[in-house]
N, C-alpha and C positions, 0 to 999 in steps of 0.2 A: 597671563592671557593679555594679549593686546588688547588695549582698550577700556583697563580698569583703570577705575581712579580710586588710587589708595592715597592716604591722607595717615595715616603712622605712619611715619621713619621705619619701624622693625619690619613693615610689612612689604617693602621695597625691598627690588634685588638692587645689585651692585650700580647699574647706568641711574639708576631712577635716585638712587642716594647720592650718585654724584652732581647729578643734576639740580638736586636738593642745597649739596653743601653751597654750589656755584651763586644760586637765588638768595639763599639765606645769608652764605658771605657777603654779598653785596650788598642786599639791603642792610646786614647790622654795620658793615664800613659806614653807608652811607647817614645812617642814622647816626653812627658813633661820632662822622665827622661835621656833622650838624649840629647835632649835639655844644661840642666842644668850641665853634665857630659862633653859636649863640652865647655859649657862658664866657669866654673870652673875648670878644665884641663889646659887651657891657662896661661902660667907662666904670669905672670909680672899683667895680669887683676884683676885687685885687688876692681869692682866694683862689682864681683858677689863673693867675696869672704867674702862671710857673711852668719851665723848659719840662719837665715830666708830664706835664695834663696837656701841653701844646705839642710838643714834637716827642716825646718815648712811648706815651700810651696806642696815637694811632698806630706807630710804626711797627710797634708788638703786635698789635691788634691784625695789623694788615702780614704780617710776618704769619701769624695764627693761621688766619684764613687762607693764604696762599699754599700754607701748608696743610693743610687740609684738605684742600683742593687736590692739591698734587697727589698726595695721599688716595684719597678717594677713585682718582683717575688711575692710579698704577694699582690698584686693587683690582679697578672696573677691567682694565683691556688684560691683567693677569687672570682672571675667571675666564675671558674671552677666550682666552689663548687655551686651557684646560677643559673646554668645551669644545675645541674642535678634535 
């Protein structure tokens, strides 16, 4: 029904999960790339100062969520389509 606001993930149909992964992809990127910009920033910290924690962790991370994404969207307009 239009107009509910559900708050479980299970309790959403297909649009409302995408729309989920989209918010929540971006906020954990944006977090994750905060994150990693505060612990490497830090002069002298030399445990995050490594090509894996700087450049392969986001890029997986953002690889994940884009896939996800994309996921979530070829699922959303494939229900669409078996609905009409």
């Amino acid at each position: 029904m239009k107009g509910d606001f559900k708050i479980r993930y299970r309790d959403l149909d297909t649009k409302g999960k995408f729309i989920r992964s989209i918010w929540g992809g971006a906020f954990s990127l944006a977090f994750l790339y905060w994150v990693i910009s505060v612990a490497t920033g830090v002069e002298g910290n030399r445990d995050f100062d490594n090509v894996y924690i700087k450049v392969w962790l986001p890029l997986v991370a953002t690889f994940i969520v884009v896939g996800d994404v994309v996921y979530m969207y070829t699922k959303w307009k494939k229900e669409e389509k078996s609905k009409q």
